[in-house]
KEKE-3310 file (N, C-alpha, C; in steps of 0.2 Angstrom, whole numbers, plus 5000, padded with zeros to 4 digits):
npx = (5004:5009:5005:5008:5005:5013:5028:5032:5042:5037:5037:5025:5020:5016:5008:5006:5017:5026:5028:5023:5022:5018:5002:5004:4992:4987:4999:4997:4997:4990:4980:4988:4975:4972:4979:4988:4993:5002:5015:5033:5044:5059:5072:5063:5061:5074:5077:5064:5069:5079:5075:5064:5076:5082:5072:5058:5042:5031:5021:5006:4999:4984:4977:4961:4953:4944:4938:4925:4921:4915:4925:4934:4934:4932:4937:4947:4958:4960:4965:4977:4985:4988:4995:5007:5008:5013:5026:5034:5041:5030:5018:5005:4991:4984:4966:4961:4943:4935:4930:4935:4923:4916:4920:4926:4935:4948:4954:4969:4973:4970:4975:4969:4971:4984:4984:4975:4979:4994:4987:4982:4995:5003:5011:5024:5021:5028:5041:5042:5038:5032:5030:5030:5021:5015:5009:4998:5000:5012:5006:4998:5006:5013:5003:5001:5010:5022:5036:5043:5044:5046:5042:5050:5040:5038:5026:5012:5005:5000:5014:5021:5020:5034:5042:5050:5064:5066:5067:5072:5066:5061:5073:5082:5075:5074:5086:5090:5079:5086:5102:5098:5102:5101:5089:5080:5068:5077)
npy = (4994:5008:5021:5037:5049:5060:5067:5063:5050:5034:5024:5010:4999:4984:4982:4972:4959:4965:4978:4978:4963:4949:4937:4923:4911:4891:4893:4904:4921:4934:4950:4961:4962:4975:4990:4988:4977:4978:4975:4981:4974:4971:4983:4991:5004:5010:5006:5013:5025:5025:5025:5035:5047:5047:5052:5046:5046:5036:5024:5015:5002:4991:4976:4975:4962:4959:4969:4969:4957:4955:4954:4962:4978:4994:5004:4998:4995:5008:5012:5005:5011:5024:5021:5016:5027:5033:5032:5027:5035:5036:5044:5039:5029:5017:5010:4994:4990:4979:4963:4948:4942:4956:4963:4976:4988:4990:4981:4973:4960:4971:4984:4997:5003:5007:5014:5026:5031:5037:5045:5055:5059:5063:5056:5044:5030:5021:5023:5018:5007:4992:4985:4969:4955:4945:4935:4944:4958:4958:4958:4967:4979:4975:4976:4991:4994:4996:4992:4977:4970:4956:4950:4935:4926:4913:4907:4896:4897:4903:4909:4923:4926:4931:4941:4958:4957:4947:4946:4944:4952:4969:4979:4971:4975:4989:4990:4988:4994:5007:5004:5005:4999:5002:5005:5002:5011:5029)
npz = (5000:5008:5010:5007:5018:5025:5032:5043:5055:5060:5074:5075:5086:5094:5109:5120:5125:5119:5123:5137:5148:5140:5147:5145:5140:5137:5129:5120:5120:5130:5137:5153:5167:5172:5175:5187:5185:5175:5169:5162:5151:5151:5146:5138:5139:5138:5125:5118:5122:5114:5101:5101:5103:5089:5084:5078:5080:5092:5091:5100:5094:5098:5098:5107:5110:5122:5128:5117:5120:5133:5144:5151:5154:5144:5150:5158:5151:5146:5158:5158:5147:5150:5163:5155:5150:5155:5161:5149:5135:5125:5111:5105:5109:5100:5099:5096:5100:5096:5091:5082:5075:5074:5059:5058:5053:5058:5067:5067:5057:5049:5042:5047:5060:5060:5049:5050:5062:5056:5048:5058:5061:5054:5047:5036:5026:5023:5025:5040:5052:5059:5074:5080:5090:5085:5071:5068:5070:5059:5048:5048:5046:5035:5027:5028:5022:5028:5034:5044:5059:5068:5084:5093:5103:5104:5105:5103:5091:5075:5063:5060:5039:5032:5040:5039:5048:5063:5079:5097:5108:5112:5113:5102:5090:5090:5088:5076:5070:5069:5062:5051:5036:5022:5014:5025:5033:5036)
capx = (5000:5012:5001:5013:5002:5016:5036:5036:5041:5035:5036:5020:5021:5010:5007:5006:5022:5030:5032:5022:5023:5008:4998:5002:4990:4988:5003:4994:4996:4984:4984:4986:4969:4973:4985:4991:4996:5006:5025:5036:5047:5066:5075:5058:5063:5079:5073:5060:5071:5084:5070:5064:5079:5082:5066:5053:5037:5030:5013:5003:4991:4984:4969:4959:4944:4943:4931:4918:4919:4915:4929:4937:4931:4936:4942:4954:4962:4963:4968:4984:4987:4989:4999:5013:5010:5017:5032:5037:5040:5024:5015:5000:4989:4976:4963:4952:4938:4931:4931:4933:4916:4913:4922:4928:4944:4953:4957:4973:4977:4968:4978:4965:4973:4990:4981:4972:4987:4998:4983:4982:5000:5007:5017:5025:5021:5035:5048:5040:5039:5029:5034:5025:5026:5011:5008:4992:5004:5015:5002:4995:5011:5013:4996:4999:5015:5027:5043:5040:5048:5044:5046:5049:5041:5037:5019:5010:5002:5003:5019:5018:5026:5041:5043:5056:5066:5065:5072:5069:5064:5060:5082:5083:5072:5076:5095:5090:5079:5092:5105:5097:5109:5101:5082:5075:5068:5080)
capy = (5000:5011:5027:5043:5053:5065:5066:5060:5041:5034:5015:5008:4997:4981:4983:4967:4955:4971:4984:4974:4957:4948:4933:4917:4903:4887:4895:4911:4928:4940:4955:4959:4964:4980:4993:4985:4968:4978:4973:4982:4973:4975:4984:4993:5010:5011:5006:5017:5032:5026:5029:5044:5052:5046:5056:5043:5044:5032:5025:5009:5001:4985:4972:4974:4961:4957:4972:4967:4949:4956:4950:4969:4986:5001:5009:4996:4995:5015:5016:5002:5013:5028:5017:5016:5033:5038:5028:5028:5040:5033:5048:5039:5025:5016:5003:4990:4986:4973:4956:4945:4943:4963:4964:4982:4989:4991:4975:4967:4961:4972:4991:5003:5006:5010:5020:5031:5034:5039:5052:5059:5063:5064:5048:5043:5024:5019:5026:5018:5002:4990:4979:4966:4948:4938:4937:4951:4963:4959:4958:4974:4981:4974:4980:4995:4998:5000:4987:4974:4966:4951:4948:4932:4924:4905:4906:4890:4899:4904:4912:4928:4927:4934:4948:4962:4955:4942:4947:4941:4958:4974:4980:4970:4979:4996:4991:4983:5001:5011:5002:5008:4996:5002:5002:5003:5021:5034)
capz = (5000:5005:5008:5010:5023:5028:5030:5047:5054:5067:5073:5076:5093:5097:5116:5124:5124:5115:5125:5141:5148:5141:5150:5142:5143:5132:5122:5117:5124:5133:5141:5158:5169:5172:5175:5191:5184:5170:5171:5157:5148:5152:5140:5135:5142:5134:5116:5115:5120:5108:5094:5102:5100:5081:5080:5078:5084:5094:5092:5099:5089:5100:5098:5113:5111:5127:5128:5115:5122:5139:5149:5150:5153:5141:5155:5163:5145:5145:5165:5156:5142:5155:5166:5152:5145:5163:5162:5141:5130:5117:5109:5104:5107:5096:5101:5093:5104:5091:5090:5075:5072:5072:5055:5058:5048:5065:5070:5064:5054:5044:5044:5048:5064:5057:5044:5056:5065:5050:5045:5063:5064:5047:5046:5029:5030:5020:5033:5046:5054:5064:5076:5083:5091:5082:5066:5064:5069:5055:5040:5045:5046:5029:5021:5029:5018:5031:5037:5050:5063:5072:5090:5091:5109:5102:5105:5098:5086:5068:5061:5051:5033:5029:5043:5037:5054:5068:5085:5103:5111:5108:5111:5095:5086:5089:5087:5071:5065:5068:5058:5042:5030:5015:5010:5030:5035:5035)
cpx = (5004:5010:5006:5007:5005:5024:5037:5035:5040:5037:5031:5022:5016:5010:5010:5011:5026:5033:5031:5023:5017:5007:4997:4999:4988:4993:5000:4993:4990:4987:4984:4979:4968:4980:4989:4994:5000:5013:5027:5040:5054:5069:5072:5059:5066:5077:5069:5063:5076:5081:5067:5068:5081:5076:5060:5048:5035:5023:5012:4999:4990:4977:4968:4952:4943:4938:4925:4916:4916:4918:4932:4933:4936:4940:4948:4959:4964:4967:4977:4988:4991:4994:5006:5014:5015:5024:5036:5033:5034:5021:5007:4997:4985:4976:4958:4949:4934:4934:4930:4928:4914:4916:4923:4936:4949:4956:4963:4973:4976:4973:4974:4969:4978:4989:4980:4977:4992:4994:4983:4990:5007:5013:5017:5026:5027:5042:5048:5040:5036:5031:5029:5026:5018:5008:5001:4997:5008:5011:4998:5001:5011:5010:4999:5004:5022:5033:5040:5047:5045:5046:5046:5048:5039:5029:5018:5005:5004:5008:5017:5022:5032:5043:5051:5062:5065:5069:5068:5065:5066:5067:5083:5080:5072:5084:5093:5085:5084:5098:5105:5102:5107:5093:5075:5074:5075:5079)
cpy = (5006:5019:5033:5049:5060:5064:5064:5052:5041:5024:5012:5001:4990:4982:4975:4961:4958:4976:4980:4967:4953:4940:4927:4913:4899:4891:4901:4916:4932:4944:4954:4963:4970:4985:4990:4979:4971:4978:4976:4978:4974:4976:4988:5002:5012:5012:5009:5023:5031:5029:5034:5047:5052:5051:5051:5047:5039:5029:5018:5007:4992:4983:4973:4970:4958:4961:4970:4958:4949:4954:4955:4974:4990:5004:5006:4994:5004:5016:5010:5007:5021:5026:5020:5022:5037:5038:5028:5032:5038:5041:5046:5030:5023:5009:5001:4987:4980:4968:4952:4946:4950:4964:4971:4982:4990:4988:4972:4963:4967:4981:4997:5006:5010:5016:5027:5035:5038:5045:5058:5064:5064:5061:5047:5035:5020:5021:5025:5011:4997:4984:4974:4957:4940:4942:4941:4956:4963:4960:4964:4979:4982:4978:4986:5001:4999:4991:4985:4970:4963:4948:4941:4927:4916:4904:4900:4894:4901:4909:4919:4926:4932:4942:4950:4958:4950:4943:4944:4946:4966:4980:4980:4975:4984:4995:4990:4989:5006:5010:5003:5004:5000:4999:5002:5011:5022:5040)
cpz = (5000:5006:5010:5014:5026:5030:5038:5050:5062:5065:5080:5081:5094:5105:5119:5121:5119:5120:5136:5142:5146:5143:5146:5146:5138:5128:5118:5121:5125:5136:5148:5160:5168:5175:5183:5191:5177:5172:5162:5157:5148:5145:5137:5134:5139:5127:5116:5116:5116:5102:5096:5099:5094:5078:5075:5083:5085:5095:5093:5096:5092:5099:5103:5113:5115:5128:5124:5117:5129:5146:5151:5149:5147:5146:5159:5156:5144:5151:5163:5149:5148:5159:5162:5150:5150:5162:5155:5139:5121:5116:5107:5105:5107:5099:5096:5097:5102:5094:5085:5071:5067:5065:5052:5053:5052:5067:5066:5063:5048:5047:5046:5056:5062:5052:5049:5059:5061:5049:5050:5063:5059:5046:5038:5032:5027:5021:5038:5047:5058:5069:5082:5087:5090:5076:5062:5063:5061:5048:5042:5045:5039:5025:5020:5022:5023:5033:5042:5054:5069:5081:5092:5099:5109:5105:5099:5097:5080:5067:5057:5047:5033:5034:5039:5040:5059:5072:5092:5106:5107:5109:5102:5090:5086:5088:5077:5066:5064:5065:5052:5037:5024:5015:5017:5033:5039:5041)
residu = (UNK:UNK:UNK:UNK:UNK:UNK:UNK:UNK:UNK:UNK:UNK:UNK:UNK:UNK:UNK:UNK:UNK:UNK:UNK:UNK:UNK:UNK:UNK:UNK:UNK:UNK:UNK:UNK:UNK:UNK:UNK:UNK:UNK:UNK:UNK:UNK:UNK:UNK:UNK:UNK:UNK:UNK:UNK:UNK:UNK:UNK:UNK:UNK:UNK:UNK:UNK:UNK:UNK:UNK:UNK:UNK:UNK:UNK:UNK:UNK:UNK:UNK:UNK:UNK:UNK:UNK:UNK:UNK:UNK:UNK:UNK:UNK:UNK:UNK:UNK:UNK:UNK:UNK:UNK:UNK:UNK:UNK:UNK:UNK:UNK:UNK:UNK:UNK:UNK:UNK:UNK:UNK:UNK:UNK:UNK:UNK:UNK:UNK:UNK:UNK:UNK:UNK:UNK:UNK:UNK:UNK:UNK:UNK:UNK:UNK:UNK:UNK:UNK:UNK:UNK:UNK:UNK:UNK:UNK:UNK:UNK:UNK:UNK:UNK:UNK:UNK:UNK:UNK:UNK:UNK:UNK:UNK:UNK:UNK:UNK:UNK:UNK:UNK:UNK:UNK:UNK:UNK:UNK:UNK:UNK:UNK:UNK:UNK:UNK:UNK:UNK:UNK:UNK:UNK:UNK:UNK:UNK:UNK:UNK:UNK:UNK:UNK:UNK:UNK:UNK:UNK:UNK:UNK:UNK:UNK:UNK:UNK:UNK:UNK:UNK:UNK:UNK:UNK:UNK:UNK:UNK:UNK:UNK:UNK:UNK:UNK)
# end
């Protein structure tokens, strides 16, 4: 896709088992309940003020369906997003309150969040980057237009295709934006 919205980069963020610790069970991650059960990520701090100062912005873009399945309030999903906003330097972030079902454009894998995001803040998506650690993240990444990077926590489920990248934590990933070889935003 690719869409150029505006000259600045940002790298789009999945939340949970990215930036947060997230709540495996049966081999599949969740989030945690609410802002008191959030555990940041070692290393999470760092990395995101090394892309700060590169001059990225930073934006989350997470699935939250545990709202429309009714297992989670709206508000203990915002009083978590607050939590972090305290603690990291994020500038923005977008939620999808859907569930599969609801076949919104919002949910991951589909890009409408990334989209949204780009329009509000003048992201050029093809200088920008997504990073994420199950495979919706990366195929809306992908759609979106933008470079992916895979975090790779061996969840027993499905792989995404061909991420940009495949790193253990979200360190790698910022060491591995900012190396620009040739061809990764600038």
């Amino acid at each position: 896709m690719g869409i150029d919205v505006g000259r600045r980069r940002a790298v789009f963020l999945d939340r949970d088992g990215v930036i947060n610790r997230a709540v495996v069970r049966d081999g599949k991650p969740h989030p945690p309940t609410d802002a008191d059960h959030v555990d940041v990520l070692p290393g999470v701090a760092a990395a995101l003020g090394r892309l700060k100062a590169a001059g990225y912005l930073l934006i989350v873009v997470t699935n939250q369906p545990d709202v429309a399945r009714g297992t989670q309030s709206r508000e203990a999903v915002e009083a978590i997003h607050a939590r972090l906003a305290s603690e990291l330097p994020i500038d923005d972030f977008r939620a999808c309150y859907h569930d599969d079902r609801d076949a919104c454009a919002c949910r991951k894998p589909k890009p409408g969040l990334i989209i949204d995001a780009a329009l509000a803040h003048g992201v050029d998506l093809r200088e920008s980057v997504m990073v994420g650690d199950r495979w919706r993240d990366i195929e809306a990444g992908r759609r979106a237009g933008c470079q992916t990077v895979f975090v790779n926590h061996e969840y027993e489920e499905r792989k995404p295709e061909k991420p940009d990248a495949v790193v253990g934590a979200l360190e790698e990933a910022a060491t591995w934006i900012l190396s620009d070889p040739g061809g990764r935003p600038s």
